[in-house]
N, C-alpha and C positions, 0 to 999 in steps of 0.2 A: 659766024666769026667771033661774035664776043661770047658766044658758049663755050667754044674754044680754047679761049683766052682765059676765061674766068677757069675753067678745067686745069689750064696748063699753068698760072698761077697758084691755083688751090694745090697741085701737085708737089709743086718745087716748094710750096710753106711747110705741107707734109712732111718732103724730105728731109727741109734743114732741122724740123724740131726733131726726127728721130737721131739725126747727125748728132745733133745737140745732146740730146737722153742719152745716146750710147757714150757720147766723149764722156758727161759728165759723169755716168756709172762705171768708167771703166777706172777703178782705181783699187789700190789694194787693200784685199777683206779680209776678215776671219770669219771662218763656220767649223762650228762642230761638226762629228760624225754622231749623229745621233743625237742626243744631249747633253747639255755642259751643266749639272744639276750642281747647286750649292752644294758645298761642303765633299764633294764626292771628286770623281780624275774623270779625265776625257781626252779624248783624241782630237784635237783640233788642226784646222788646214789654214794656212796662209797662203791667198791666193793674189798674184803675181801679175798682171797682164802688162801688154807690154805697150804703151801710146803714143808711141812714136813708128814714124816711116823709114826712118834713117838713122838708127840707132837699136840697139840689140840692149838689153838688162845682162846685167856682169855680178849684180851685188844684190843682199839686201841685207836690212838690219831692221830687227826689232825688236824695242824697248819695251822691259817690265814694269807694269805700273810697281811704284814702290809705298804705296798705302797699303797695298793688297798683295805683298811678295808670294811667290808661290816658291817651293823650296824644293819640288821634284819637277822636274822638266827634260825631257827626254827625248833628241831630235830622230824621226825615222830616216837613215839615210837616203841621197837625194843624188841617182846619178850624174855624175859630169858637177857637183857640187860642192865644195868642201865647208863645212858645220863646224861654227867655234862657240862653244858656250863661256860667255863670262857670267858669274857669280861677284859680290860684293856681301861684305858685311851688314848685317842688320843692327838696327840700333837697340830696337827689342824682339828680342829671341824667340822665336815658332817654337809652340809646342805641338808635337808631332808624334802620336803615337806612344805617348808618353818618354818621347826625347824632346831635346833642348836642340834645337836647328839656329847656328849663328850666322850660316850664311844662305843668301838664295841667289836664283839665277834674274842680273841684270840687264843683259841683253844676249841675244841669239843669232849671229853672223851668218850667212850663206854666202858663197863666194865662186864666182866660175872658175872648173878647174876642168876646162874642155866642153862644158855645159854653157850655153845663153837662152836668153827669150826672144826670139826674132821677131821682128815688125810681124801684127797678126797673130801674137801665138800667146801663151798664158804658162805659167806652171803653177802647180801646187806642193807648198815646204812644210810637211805634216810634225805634228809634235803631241807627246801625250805630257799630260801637265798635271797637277795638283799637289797638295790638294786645295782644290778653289773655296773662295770663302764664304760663311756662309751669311754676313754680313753685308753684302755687297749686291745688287741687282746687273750689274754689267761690269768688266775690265776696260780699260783702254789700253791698247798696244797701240808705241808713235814708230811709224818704220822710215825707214829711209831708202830709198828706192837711188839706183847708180846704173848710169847707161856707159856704156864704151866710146861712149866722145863727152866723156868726165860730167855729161851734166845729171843734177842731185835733186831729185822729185821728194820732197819732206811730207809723208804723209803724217800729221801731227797736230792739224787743226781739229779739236773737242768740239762735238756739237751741242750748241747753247739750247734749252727747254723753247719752245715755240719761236724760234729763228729757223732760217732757210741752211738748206746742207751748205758748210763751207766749202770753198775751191777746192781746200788739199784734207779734205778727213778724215780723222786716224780710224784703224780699224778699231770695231767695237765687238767682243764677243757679251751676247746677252745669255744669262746665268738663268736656268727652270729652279721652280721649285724643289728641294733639298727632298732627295727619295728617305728612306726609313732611314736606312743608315747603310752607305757606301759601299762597307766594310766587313760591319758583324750585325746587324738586323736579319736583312737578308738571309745571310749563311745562317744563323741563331733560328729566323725565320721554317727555313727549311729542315733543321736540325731538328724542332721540336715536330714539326710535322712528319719529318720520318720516325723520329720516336713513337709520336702516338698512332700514327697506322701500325707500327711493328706490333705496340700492346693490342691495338684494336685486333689485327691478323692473330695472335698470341692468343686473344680472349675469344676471337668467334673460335679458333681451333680446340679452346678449350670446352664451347659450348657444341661443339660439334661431335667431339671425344665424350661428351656427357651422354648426348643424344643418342647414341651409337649405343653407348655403354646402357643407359636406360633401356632402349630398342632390345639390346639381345636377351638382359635381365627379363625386359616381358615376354619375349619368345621362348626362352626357358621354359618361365614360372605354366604360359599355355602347353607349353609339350608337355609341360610333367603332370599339367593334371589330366591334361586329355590323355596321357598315356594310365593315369592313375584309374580315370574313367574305365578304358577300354580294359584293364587288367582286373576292376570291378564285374562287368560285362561279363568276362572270360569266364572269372572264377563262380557265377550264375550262371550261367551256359551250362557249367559242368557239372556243377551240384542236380539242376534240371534234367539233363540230361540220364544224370547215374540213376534219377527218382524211376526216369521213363522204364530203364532196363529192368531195374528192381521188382516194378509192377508188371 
């Protein structure tokens, strides 16, 4: 009986802490597709779930950090959703590809337009972004999460160095290490590599045109003397032979 007991207690302590882990992990993230490399663009997801039993998601919003503005930003559309980018002035000017960028995008709206997220269900609101800085180890995007009975989930609380995760915490996308270069490494990278295989192809072809060409020069130079041989031969053969008749 108290095995029992102790079993059917230890059980239900089980339950509530995974209850626990899942409420408090269910809140909305950013992940790359792949890697979000400094200084380089990426495809990023915003993901959505929905924590409520009685209430559906209608909205979201979310906010560009403005130490770190990104100035290309690019929502993938999102059926049953409607995407509004706002943009705002900067105070100091992106330089971009050797332009002068005055403004970037300050925040990125989704909105139901016959689309929601039902009690149980999640969505993901994809965006390709950059170019990320190279300055920076992590973004913080603060969103604002809207259910269909008006209430306002602020995800927006920054996690502090060696503190516990906050109640409502903003998504964080974390930044890899900055590849060669995004842009023109890479492409340059490969560029100079098709080049020198081309000369490399180019020079064995020409050492192969050499070898060929030497090759037939000496099969020549052997025909000609062995035929020079055998036309030696012949013309002693004959002299020999006239000798034999004469006698």
């Amino acid at each position: 009986m108290n095995v029992s007991r102790i079993a059917l207690a230890g059980g239900v302590a089980a339950s509530t802490v995974l209850i626990l882990a899942g409420t408090a992990s269910a809140h909305v993230s950013v992940q790359p597709q792949g890697e979000a490399a400094k200084g380089g663009y990426a495809v990023i997801n915003f993901k959505v779930p929905n924590e409520r039993d009685d209430a559906s998601t209608t909205k979201l919003e979310v906010n560009f950090p403005t130490d770190h503005p990104l100035a290309s930003v690019m929502p993938q559309p999102v059926p049953g959703w409607d995407i509004k980018v706002t943009t705002s002035k900067l105070a100091k000017p992106l330089d971009m590809h050797g332009k002068k960028i005055n403004e970037a995008v300050s925040k990125v709206t989704w909105t139901a337009d016959g689309g929601k997220i039902e009690p149980g269900r999640f969505q993901q609101f994809p965006l390709s972004v950059g170019q990320l800085p190279e300055d920076a180890d992590q973004l913080v995007f603060k969103a604002i999460q809207t259910y269909d009975n008006k209430e306002v989930v602020r995800w927006i609380e920054e996690q502090k160095d060696g503190a516990e995760e906050p109640e409502s915490p903003a998504p964080v996308l974390k930044l890899t290490a900055a590849a060669e270069d995004a842009h023109g490494a890479t492409a340059a990278s490969g560029s100079d590599s098709a080049d020198k295989k081309a000369t490399d192809d180019h020079a064995k072809d020409e050492q192969t045109t050499a070898s060929a060409s030497s090759s037939s020069d000496t099969t020549a130079r052997v025909l000609g003397i062995v035929g020079i041989v055998i036309g030696v031969a012949g013309v002693a053969f004959g002299v020999l032979a006239g000798r034999r008749r004469t006698a």
